[in-house]
C-alpha positions in Angstrom: 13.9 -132.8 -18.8 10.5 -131.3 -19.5 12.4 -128.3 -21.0 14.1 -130.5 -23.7 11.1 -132.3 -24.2 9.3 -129.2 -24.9 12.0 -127.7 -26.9 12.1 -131.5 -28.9 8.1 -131.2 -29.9 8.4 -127.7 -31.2 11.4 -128.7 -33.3 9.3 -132.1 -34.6 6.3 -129.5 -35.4 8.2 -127.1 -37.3 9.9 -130.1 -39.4 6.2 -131.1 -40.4 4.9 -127.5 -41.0 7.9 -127.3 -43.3 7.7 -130.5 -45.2 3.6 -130.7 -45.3 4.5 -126.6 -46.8 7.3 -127.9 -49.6 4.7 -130.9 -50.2 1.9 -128.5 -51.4 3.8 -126.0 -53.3 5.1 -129.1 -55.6 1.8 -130.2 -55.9 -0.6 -127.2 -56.8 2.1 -126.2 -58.9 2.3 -129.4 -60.8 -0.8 -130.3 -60.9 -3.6 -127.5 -60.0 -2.6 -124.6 -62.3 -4.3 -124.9 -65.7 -2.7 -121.1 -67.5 0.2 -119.4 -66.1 0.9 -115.9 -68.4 3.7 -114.4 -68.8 2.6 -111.4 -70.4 4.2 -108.7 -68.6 1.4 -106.5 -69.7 -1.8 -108.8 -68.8 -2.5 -106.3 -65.9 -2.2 -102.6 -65.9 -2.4 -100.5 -62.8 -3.1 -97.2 -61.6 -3.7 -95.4 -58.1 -6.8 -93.0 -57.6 -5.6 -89.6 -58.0 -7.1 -87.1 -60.6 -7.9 -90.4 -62.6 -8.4 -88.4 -66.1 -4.9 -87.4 -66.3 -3.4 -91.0 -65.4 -2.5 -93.9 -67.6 -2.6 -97.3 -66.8 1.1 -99.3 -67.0 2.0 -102.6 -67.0 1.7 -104.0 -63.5 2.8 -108.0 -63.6 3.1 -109.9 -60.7 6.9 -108.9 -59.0 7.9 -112.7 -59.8 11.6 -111.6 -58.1 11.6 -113.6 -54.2 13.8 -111.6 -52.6 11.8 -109.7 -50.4 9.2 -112.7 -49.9 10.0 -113.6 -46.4 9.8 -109.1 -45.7 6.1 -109.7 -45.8 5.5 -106.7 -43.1 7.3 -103.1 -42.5 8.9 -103.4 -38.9 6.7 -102.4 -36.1 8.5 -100.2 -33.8 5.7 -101.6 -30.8 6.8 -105.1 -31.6 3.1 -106.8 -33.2 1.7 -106.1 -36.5 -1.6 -104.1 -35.7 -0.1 -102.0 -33.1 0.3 -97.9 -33.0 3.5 -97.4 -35.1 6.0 -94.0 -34.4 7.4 -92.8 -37.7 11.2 -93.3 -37.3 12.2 -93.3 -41.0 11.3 -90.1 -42.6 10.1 -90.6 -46.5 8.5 -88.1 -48.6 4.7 -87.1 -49.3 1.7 -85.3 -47.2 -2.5 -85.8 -46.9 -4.4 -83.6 -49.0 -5.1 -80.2 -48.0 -8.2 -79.3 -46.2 -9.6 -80.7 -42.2 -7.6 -83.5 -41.1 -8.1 -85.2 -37.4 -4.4 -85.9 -37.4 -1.7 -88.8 -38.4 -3.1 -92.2 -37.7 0.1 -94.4 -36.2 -1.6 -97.0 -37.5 -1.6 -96.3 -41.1 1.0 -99.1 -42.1 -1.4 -101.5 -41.5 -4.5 -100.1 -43.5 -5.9 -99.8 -46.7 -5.6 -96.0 -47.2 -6.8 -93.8 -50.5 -3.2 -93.9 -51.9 -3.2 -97.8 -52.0 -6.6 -97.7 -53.9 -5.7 -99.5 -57.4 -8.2 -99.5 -60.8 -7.0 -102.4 -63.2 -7.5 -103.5 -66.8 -6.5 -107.0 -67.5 -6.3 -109.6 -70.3 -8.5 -112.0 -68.3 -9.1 -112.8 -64.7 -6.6 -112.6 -61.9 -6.2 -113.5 -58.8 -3.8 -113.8 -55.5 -3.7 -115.5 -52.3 -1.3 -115.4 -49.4 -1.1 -117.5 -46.4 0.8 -116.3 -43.5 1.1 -117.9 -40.0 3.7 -118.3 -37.4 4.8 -118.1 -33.6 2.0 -116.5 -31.5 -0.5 -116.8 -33.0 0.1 -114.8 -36.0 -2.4 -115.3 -39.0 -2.7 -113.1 -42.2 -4.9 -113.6 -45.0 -4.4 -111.5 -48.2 -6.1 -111.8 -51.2 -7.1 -109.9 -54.6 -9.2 -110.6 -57.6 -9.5 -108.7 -60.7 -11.3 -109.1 -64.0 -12.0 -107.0 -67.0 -15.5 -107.6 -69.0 -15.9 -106.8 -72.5 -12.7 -104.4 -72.1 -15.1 -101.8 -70.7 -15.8 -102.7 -67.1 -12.9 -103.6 -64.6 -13.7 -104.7 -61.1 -11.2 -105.2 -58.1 -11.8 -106.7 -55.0 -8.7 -106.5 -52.2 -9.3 -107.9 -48.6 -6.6 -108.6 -45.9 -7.1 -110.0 -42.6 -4.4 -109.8 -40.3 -4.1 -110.8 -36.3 -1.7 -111.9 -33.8 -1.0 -112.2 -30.0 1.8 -111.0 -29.5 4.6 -111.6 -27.2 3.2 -109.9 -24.1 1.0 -109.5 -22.3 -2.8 -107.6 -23.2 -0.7 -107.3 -26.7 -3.8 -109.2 -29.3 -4.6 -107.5 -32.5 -7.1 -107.9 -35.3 -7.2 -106.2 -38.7 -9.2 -106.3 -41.6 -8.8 -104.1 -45.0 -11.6 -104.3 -48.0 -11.8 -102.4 -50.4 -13.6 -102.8 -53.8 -12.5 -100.7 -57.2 -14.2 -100.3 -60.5 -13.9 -98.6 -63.3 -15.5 -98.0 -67.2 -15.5 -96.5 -70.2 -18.1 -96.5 -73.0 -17.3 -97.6 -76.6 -16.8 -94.5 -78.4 -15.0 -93.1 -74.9 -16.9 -90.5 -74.4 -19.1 -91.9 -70.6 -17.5 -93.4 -67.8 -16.8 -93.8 -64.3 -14.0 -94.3 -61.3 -15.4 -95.9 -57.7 -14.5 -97.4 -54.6 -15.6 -98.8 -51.5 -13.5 -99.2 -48.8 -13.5 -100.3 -44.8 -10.7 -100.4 -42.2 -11.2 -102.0 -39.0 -8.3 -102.5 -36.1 -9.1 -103.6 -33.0 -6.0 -104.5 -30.3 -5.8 -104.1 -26.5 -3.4 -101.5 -25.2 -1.1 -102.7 -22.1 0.9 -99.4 -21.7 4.4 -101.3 -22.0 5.9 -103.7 -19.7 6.3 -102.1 -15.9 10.0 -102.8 -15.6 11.3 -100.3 -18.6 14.6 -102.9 -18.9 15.3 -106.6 -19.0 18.2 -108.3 -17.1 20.3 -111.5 -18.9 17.8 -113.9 -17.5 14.3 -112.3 -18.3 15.9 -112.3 -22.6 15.0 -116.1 -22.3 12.0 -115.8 -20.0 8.3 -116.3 -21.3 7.5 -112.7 -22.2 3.3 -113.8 -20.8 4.7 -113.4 -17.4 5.8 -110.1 -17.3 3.5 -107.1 -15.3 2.4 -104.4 -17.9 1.1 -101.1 -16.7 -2.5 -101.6 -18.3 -4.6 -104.4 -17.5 -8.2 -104.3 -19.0 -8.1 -101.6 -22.3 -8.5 -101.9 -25.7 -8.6 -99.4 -28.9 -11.3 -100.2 -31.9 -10.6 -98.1 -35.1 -12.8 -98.1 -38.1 -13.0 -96.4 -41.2 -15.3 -96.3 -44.0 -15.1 -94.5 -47.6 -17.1 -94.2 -50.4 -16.1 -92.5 -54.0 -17.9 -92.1 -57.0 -16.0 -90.1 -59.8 -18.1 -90.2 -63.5 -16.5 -88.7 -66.4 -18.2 -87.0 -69.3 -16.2 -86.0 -72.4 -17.6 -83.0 -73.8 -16.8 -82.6 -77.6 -18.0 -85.1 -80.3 -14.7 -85.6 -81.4 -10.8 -84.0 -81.1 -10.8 -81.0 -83.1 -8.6 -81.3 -86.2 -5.9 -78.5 -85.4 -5.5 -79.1 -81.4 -6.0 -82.7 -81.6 -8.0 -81.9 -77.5 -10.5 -83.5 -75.9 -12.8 -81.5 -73.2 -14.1 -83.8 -70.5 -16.3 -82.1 -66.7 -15.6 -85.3 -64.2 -17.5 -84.7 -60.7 -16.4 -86.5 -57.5 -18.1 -87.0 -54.5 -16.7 -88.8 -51.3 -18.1 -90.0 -48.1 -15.7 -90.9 -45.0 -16.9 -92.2 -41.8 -14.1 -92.5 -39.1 -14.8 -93.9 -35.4 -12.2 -94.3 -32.8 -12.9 -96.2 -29.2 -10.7 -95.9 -26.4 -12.3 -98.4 -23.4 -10.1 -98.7 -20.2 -12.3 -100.7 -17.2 -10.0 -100.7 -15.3 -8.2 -96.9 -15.5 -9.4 -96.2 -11.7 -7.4 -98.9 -10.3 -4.1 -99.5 -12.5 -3.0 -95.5 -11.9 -1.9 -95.4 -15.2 -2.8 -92.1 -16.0 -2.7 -88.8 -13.5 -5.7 -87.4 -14.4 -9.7 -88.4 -14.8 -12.3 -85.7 -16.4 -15.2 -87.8 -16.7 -15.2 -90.7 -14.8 -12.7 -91.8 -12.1 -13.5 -95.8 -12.0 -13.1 -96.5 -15.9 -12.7 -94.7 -19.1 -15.0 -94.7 -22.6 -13.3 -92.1 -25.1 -14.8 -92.0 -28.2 -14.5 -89.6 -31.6 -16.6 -89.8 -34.5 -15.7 -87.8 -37.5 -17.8 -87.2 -40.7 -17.0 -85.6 -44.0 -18.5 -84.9 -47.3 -16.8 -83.5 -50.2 -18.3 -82.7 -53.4 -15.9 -81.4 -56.2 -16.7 -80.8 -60.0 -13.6 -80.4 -62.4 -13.1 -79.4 -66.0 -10.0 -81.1 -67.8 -8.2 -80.9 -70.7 -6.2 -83.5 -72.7 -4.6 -84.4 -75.6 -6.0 -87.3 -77.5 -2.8 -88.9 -76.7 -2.8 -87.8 -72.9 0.7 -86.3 -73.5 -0.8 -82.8 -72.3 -3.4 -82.3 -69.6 -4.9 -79.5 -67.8 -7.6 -79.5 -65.2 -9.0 -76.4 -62.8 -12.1 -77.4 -60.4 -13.7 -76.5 -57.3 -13.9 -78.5 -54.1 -16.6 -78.4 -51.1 -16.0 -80.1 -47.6 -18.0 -80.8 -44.9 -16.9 -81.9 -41.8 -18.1 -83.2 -38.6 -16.5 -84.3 -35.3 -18.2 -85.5 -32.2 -16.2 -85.7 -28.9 -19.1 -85.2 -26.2 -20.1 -82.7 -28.3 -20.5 -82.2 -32.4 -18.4 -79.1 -34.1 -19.4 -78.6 -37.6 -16.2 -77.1 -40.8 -16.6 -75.9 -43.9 -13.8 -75.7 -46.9 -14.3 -74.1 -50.2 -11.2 -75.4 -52.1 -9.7 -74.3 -55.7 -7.8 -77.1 -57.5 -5.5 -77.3 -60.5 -3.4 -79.6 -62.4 -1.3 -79.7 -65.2 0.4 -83.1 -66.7 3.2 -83.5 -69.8 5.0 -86.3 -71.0 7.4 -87.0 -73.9 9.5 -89.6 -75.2 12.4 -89.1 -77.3 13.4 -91.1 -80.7 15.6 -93.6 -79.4 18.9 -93.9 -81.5 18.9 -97.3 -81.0 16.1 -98.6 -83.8 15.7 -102.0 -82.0 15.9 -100.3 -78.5 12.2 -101.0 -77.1 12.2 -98.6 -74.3 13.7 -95.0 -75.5 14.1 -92.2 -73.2 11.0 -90.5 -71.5 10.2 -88.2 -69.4 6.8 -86.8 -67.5 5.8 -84.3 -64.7 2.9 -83.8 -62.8 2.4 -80.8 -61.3 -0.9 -79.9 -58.9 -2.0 -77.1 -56.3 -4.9 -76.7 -54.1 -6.0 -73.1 -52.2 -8.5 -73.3 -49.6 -10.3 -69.9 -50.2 -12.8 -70.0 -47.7 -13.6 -71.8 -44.1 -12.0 -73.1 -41.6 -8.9 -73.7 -43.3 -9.1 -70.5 -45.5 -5.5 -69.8 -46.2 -3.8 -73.2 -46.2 -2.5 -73.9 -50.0 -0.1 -76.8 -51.2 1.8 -76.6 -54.4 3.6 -80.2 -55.5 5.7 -81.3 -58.8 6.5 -84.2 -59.5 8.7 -85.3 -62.4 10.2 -88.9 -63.7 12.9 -88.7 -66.3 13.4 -92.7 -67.8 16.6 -93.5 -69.3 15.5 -97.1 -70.1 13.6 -100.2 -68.3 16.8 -100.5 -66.4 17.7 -96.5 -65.7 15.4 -93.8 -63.8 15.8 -90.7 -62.5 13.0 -89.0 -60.2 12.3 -85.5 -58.6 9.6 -84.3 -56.5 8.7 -81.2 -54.4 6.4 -79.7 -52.5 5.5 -76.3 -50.4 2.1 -76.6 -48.3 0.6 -73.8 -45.4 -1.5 -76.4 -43.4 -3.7 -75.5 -40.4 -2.5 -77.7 -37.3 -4.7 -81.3 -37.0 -7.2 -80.6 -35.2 -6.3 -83.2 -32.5 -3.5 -80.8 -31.9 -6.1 -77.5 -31.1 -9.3 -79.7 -29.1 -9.1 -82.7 -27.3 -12.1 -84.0 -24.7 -10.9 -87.4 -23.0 -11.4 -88.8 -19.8 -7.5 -88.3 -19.5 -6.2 -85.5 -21.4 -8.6 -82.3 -22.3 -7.8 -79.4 -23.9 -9.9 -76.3 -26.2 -8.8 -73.9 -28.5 -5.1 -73.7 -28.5 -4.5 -71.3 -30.8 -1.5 -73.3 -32.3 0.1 -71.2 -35.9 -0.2 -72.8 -39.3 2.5 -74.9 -40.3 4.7 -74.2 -43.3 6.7 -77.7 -44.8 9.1 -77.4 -48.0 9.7 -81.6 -48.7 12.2 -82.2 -51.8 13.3 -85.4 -52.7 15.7 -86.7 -55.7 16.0 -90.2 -56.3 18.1 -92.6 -58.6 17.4 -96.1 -59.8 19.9 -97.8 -62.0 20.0 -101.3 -63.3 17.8 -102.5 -60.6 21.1 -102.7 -58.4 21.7 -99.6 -57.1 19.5 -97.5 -55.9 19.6 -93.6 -54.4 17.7 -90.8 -52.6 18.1 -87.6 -50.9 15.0 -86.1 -49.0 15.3 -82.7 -47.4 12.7 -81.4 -45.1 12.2 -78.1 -43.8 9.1 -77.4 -41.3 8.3 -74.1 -39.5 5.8 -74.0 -36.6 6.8 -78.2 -36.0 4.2 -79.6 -33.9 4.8 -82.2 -31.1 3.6 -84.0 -28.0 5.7 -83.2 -25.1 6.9 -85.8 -22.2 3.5 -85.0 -20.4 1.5 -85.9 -24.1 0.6 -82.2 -24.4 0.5 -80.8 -27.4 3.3 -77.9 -28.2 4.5 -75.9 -31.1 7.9 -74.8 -31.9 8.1 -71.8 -33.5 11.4 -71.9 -35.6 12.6 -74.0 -38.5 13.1 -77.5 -37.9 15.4 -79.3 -40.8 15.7 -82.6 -41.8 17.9 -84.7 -44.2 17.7 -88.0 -44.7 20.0 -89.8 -47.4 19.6 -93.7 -48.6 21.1 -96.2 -50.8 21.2 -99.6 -51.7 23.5 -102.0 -53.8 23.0 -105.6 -54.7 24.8 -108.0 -56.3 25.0 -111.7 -57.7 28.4 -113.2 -57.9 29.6 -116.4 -59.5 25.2 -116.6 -60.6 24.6 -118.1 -57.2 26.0 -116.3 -54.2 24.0 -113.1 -53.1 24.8 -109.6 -51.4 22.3 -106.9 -50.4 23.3 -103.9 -48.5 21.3 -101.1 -47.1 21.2 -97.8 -45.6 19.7 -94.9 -44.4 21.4 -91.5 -43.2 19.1 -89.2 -41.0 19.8 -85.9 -39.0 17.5 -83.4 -37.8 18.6 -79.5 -36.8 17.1 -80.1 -33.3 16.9 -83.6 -31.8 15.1 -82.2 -28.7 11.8 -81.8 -30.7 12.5 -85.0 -33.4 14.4 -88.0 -31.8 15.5 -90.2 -35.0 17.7 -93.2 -35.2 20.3 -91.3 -37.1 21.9 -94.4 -38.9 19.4 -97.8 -40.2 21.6 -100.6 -41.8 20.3 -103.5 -43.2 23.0 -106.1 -44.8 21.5 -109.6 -46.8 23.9 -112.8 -47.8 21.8 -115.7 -49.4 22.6 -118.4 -52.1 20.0 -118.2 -55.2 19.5 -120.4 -58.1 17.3 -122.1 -60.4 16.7 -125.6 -60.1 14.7 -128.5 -61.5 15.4 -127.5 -65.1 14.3 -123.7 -64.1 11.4 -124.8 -62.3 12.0 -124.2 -58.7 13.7 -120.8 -58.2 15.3 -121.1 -54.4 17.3 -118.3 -52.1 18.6 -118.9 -48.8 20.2 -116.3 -46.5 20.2 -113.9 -43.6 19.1 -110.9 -42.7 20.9 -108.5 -40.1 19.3 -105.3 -39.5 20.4 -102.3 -36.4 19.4 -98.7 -35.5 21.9 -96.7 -33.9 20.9 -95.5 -30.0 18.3 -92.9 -29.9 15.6 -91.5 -27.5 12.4 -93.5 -28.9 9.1 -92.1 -28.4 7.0 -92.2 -25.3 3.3 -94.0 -26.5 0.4 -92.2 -25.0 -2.5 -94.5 -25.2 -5.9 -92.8 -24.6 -4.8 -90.2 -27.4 -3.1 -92.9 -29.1 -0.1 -90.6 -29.8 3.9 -90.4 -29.6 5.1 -88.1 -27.8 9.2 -86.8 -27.4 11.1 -88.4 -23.9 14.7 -88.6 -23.2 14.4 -91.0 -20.1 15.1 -94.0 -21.8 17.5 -95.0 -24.6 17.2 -97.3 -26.9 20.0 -99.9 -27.7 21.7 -100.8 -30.7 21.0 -104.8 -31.0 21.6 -106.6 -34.3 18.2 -108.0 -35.4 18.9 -111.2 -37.2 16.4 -113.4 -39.4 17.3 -116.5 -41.3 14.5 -117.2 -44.4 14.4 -119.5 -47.3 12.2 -118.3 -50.3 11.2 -119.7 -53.1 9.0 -120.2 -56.0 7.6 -122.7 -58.2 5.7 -121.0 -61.1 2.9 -119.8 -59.9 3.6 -120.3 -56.1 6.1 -118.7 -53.9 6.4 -119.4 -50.4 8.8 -118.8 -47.7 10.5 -120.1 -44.4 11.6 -117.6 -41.5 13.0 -117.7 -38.4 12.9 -113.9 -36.7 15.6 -112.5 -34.0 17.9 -115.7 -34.5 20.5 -114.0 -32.1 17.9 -113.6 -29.6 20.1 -113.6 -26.0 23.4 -113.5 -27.6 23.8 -110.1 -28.9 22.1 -107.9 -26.1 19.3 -107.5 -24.4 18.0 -104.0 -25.8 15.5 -104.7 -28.7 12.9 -102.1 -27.9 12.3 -99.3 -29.9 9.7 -98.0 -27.7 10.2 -97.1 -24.4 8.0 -100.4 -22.2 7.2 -102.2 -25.7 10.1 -104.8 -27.1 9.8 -106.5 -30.0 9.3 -109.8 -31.0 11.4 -112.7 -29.6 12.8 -115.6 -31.5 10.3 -116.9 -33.9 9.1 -118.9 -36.6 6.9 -117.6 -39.4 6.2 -119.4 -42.8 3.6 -118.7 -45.8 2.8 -118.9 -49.3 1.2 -117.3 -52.2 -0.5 -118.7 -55.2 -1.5 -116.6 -58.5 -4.2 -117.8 -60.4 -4.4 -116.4 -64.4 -7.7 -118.0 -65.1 
């Protein structure tokens, strides 16, 4: 009886989260919105790269609701905020030079890529509401404004926490980070800068002490369960500073070249600190081994850097054509008990071209187009002397509709230097001497009529690097190759009836030293339509998702690294979600359900050996643009 009662009160809750929800939507969209654009060019976009060779493009709010209730990228530790193993292989690598080594939890920060500079018709801003089973809350908002068509400034902060479904699982993370850009009247002064801050904090629990779950424990409250860990907990934070002014250096583009000569200078600052506390290491036997202290555990890195880099560009008037060379400094500092100081000299070089072709078509609006980036760096001196990376990337646009995209890259890269020196209470090791590692990465994409979409990524790496079953670090020195294929179709029958399908292709040369899930399938039905005289646009569907059985990676805690294990294998359970998503103007807002199936289609849903993820759950949340 208490059961069903219990059961009755969280069903009467969710029926007034969901109606007080529908309630608001109608009414701020009714009533509290005073100017909704539609001006699919009121705000232009671009990401913080070499900033003189960019263009801003036409960045409108994605009004399409289909991925609405996707708000997160799965976490293969099962809570948002955890450590995160990378099972789906996609294409790009950091810039060349020192590098402490691959956060797992960069999927849930702001990073340097994600860093956007704006110009806008008028003031913008969005906010998104999150919340849902355990606790989960996540704040995301944005504001950007233009002044005098000179000065842009955007502000980004994110919030994000939840509990989790087990035990010693509680996260907390907050993203800022503050853009601005300008450019004086005649063009000839300006200026790219940010500001930004990570901070995670989440207590570590090691994974659940039973490694498997029977038919009764799928149903059981997941609280109860032992975990290995009982008293740690990880604080990461990271803090970055960029200040990039532009001068142009001729009066005015000389009559025959039509070029303008600009010198641009950019100096960062990055502060990284990451805490490892464990009270209770001497009595949970956890780990093997204690260096420092055999009652508890306080690991702590600090890491420090300084680059200074002065560039001289050129570019067409019209930015069709760009060149830039420059020279690159780096300072870098790392304190683990003890401080070791690096140098970099770098060289850098770009070159940019674009061109669009007369369109047949006079009334066609978008003719054909097509642009390449290409860009090297050579560290010619320091610690890194020697490494080099070489990347093109080129875009070939048929139409808005039709796209077609290459990119490639060839980098020498000294290992990270978590992989060479380590001190930690648990895990210690100097000067291993590990070989540079050479990557090749190609990838070819297609996009056509925003239904069907393509890639092929092939990746070659020599001298891989990876954490063994003990979470020692070991090379392999052969090739390791890597091919990972995906595609997508989706289609609207009859206007109302929707179909999605999804999926990824991966295979590896040696699966003893990369463990992948070698097939991801994702498959969506929903009804859409417009209702309310086009006022309320509505989908609702389900969502099945599966990975095919592989060895998942072992999770090392102190170092906060995954590390290869073939004890344990993973099952191949059908993750199933059922959402409703929908939008009124300027609001859109969603209701989910995660792991419908939960207990009646297996009992394997980890992806991480000791770490399962989430049970059946209810999540719901809404956005609201503001255009004035």
């Amino acid at each position: 009886m208490y059961k069903k009662r219990l059961i009755n009160i969280k069903k009467n809750n969710y029926l007034k989260v969901i109606a007080f929800t529908v309630f608001i939507c109608f009414y701020t969209a009714t009533f509290a919105q005073v100017f909704y654009s539609t001006n699919q060019n009121y705000i232009l976009q671009k990401t913080e790269q070499n900033n003189l060779h960019t263009t801003f493009l036409a960045s409108y709010p994605d009004s399409s609701i289909t991925e609405l209730s996707n708000f997160f990228t799965r976490n293969f530790m099962g809570n948002i905020g955890l450590s995160s193993p990378r099972y789906i292989f996609d294409y790009g690598t950091a810039d060349i030079g020192f590098k402490y080594f691959n956060n797992p939890q960069a999927s849930n920060l702001a990073t340097e890529n994600n860093i956007q500079y704006c110009s806008t018709k008028g003031p913008f801003a969005s906010l998104t509401g999150i919340a849902g089973t355990k606790q989960l809350q996540v704040f995301k908002s944005q504001f950007t404004t233009t002044f005098k068509n000179k000065l842009n400034i955007n502000v980004k902060f994110n919030r994000y926490g939840s509990q989790g479904f087990y035990l010693k699982q509680q996260t907390f993370i907050n993203n800022f980070y503050t853009s601005a850009n300008y450019s004086s009247k005649n063009n000839c002064f300006g200026f790219y800068t940010y500001i930004l801050n990570n901070t995670t904090k989440n207590q570590e629990n090691g994974g659940l002490k039973q490694d498997s779950l029977s038919d009764y424990d799928v149903l059981q409250n997941k609280a109860l369960y032992p975990v290995k860990i009982s008293l740690a907990t990880r604080t990461n934070k990271e803090y970055k500073i960029m200040f990039n002014p532009w001068l142009k250096l001729n009066k005015a583009p000389d009559s025959v070249t039509n070029y303008n000569h600009y010198l641009q200078l950019k100096t960062k600052f990055n502060f990284n600190t990451y805490k490892y506390k464990d009270d209770n290491s001497g009595i949970d036997n956890y780990y093997n081994l204690f260096y420092l202290d055999t009652s508890k555990t306080l690991d702590s890195t600090r890491i420090f850097q300084f680059i200074n880099e002065v560039n001289y560009s050129v570019l067409k008037s019209n930015k069709n054509i760009g060149a830039s060379v420059g020279y690159r400094n780096e300072t870098n500092k790392v304190w683990q008990k003890a401080d070791s100081l690096f140098y970099n000299h770098l060289l850098t070089g770009d070159f940019v071209i674009k061109k669009t072709f007369k369109a047949t078509d006079t009334t066609n609006t978008s003719p054909p187009s097509i642009q390449a980036h290409f860009n090297g760096t050579y560290v010619f001196y320091g610690a890194n002397a020697g490494n080099y990376k070489v990347e093109s990337k080129s875009l070939f646009t048929i139409n808005k509709k039709q796209s077609i995209y290459f990119n490639v890259l060839y980098e020498n890269r000294n290992p990270d230097y978590l992989y060479n020196n380590l001190i930690s209470n648990h895990f210690q090791w100097f000067n291993n001497g590990f070989k540079s590692q050479q990557l090749l990465q190609a990838k070819l994409g297609f996009n056509f009529f925003k239904k069907i979409n393509f890639s092929c990524l092939y990746e070659n790496i020599y001298n891989y690097l990876v954490f063994d079953n003990l979470g020692y670090p070991r090379q392999y020195n052969h090739n390791l190759q890597t091919v990972a294929i995906n595609a997508s179709y989706g289609l609207v029958l009859f206007k109302h009836l929707g179909f999605y399908i999804n999926g990824t292709l991966q295979n590896t040369s040696n699966s003893s030293y990369i463990n992948i899930p070698n097939k991801i399938g994702t498959v969506r039905l929903f009804y859409t339509g417009n209702l309310f005289k086009n006022n309320l646009q509505l989908q609702i569907g389900g969502q099945c998702q599966s990975y095919s059985s592989f060895y998942g990676a072992g999770y090392m805690p102190s170092t906060q690294v995954f590390y290869i294990q073939d004890r344990v294998k993973t099952g191949q359970y059908l993750y199933t979600d059922f959402y409703i998503n929908a939008r009124i103007k300027p609001v859109q807002f969603f209701l989910k359900i995660e792991n419908v199936l939960q207990g009646l289609v297996g009992k394997n849903y980890s992806l991480v050996p000791g770490y399962y993820q989430p049970d059946r759950a209810f999540r719901f949340g809404l956005t609201w643009l503001f255009f004035d």
